[in-house]
C-alpha positions as CSV (number, residue, x, y, z in Angstrom):
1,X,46.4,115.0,84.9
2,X,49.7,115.2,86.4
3,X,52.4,113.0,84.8
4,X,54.3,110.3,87.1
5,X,56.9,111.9,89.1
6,X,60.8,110.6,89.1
7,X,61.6,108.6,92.3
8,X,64.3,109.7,94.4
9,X,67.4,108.1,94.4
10,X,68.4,106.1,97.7
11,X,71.3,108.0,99.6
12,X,74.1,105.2,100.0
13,X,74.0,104.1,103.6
14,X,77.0,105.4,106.0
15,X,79.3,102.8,106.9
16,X,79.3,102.5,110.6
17,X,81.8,104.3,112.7
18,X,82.8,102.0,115.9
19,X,84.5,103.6,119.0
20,X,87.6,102.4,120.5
21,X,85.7,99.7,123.3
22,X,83.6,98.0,120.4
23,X,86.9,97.3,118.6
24,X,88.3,95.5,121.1
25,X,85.2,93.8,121.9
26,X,85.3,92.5,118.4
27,X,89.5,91.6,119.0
28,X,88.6,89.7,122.2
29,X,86.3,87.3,119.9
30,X,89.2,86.5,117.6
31,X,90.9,83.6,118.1
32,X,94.3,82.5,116.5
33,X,95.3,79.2,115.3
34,X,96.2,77.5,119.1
35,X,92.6,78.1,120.2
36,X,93.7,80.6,123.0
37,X,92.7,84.2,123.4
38,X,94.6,87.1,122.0
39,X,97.2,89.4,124.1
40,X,94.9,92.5,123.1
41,X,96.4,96.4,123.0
42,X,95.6,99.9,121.5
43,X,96.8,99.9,117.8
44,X,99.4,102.4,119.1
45,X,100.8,100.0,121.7
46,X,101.2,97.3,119.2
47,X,102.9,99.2,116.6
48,X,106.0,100.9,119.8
49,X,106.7,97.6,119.9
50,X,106.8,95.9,116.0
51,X,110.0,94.6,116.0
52,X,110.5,95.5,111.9
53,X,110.2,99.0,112.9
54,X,113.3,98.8,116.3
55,X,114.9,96.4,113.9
56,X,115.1,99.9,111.0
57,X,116.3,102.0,113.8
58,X,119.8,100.2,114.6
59,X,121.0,100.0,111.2
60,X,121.6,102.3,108.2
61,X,118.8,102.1,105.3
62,X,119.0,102.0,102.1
63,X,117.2,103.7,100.3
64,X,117.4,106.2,103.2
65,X,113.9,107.0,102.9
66,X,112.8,103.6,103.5
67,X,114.1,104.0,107.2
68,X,111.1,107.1,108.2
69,X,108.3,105.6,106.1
70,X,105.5,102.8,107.4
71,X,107.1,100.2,104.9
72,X,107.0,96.9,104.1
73,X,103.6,97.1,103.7
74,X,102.0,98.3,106.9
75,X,99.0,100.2,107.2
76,X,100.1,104.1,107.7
77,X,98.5,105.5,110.7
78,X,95.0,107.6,110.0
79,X,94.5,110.8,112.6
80,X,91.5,110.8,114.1
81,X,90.7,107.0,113.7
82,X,89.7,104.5,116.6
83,X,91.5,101.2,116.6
84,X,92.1,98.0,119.1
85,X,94.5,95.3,118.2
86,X,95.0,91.8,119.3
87,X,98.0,89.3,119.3
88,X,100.0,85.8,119.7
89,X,103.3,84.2,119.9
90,X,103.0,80.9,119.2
91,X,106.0,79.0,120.7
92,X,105.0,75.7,119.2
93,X,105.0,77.4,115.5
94,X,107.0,80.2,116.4
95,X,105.0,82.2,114.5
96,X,103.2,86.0,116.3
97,X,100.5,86.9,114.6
98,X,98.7,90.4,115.2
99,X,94.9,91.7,114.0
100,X,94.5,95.4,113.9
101,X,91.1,97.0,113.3
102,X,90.6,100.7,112.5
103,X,87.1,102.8,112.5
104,X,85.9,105.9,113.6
105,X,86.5,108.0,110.1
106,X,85.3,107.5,106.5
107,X,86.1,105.5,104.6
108,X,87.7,107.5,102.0
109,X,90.5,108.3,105.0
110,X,90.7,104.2,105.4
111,X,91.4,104.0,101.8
112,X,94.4,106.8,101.7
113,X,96.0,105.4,104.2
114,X,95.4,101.6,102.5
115,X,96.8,103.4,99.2
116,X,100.1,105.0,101.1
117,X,101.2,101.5,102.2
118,X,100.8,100.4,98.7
119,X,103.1,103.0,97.0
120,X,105.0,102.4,100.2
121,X,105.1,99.3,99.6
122,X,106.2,99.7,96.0
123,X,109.1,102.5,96.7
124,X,110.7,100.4,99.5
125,X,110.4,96.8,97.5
126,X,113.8,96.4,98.1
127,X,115.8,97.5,101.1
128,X,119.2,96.9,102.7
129,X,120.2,97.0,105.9
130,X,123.8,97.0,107.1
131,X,125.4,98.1,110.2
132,X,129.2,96.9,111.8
133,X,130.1,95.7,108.3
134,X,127.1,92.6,108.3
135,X,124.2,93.2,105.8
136,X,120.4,92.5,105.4
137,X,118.0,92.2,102.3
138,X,114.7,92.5,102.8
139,X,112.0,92.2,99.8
140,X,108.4,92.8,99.4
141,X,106.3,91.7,97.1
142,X,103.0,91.5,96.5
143,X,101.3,88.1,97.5
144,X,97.5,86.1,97.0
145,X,96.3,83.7,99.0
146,X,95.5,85.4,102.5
147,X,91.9,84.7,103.8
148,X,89.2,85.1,101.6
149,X,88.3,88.7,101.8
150,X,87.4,90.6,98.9
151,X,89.5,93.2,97.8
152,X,92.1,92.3,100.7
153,X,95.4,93.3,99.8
154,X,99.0,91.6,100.6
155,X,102.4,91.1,101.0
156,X,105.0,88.8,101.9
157,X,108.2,90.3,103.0
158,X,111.4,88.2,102.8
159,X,114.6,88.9,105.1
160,X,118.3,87.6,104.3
161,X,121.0,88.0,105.6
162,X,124.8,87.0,104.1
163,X,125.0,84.3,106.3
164,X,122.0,82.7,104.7
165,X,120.0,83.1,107.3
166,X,116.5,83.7,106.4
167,X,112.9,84.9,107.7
168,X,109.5,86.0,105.9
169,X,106.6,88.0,107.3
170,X,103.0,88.1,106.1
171,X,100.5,90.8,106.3
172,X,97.5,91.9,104.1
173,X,94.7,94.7,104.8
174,X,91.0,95.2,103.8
175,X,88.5,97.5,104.4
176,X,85.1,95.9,105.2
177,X,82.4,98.1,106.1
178,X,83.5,101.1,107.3
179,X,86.7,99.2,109.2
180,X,90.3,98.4,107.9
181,X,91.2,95.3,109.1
182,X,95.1,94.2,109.2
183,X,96.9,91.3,110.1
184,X,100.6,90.1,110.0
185,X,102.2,86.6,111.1
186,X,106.0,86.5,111.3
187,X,108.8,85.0,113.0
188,X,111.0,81.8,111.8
189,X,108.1,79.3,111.3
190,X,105.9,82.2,108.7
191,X,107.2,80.4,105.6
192,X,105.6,77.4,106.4
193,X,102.1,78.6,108.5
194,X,101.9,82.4,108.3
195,X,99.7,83.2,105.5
196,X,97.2,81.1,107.0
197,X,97.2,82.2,110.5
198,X,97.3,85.9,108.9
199,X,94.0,84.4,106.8
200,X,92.2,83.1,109.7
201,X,92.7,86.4,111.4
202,X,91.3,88.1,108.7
203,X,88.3,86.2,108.0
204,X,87.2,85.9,111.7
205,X,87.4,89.8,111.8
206,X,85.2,89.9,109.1
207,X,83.1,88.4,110.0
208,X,82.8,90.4,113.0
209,X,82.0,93.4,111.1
210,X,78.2,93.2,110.0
């Protein structure tokens, strides 16, 4: 009499790959805190025109490496991936918030590029700026408290200038499903609404992704 036989193990199931269009089918859903629709764009569109990134180009770095890298927390760019992005400038808050959402490779390519923005993130915590003799420090640090997530991860990046002048931007990622989702709020009203129009992004994403 034959003996009972082993059952096989269940492969884990794939996490979906979406194509460029679904993205920003799931972008034109999101809705930011004002109630209006998103200003939607490739990923690549929204990044040419972060103003963190032409802000790093007029003035001298340091540490000088910080000026070539995807710091202060951003999400690195992953070849091969789709994406679709979304965003808002609130004039009322004067806050712009942006949703990014990336597919269309593994997830074990999401999660590299997740990890590079951390030790980014960590090499580059403090930076300044300085060009025509006036100075900038800008500070990241790790921060809790945007949308609910699991496993999100994010930062709040402080910038000061010797005038006292001062401005914060928010951002976090997480990968949920096969898609890394990232948002950032900044401008002069962040400190006081940012995280949680950065959190409302998130969660609405989210709960996009099924």
């Amino acid at each position: 009499m034959a003996g009972p036989t082993a059952s096989a193990t269940p492969t884990p199931k794939a996490a979906k790959q979406y194509s460029n269009d679904e993205l920003m089918a799931m972008v034109k859903q999101i809705k930011p805190g004002s109630g209006t629709e998103l200003t939607t764009a490739s990923a690549e569109e929204l990044a040419g025109a972060n103003p963190v990134k032409a802000l790093m180009s007029m003035f001298t770095v340091e540490p000088a490496e910080c000026k070539e890298l995807e710091t202060l927390g951003s999400s690195e760019p992953v070849a091969g991936s789709t994406s679709a992005a979304g965003a808002e400038v609130n004039n009322e808050s004067s806050v712009m918030t942006t949703v990014t959402l990336t597919s269309g490779v593994d997830v074990k390519s999401l999660q590299r590029s997740l990890d590079a923005s951390v030790a980014n993130a960590a090499k580059c915590a403090t930076m300044t700026l300085s060009m025509a003799r006036q100075s900038m420090t800008v500070a990241t640090d790790k921060f809790a408290g945007i949308g609910t997530v699991p496993g999100t991860i994010a930062y709040r990046t402080a910038m000061s200038t010797q005038s006292g002048a001062a401005q914060s931007t928010y951002m976090a990622h997480a990968i949920k499903d096969g898609v890394l989702i990232s948002v950032t709020a900044s401008g002069k009203g962040a400190e006081a609404s940012g995280a949680a129009s950065a959190g409302a992004l998130m969660d609405q994403a989210a709960a996009l992704i099924k």
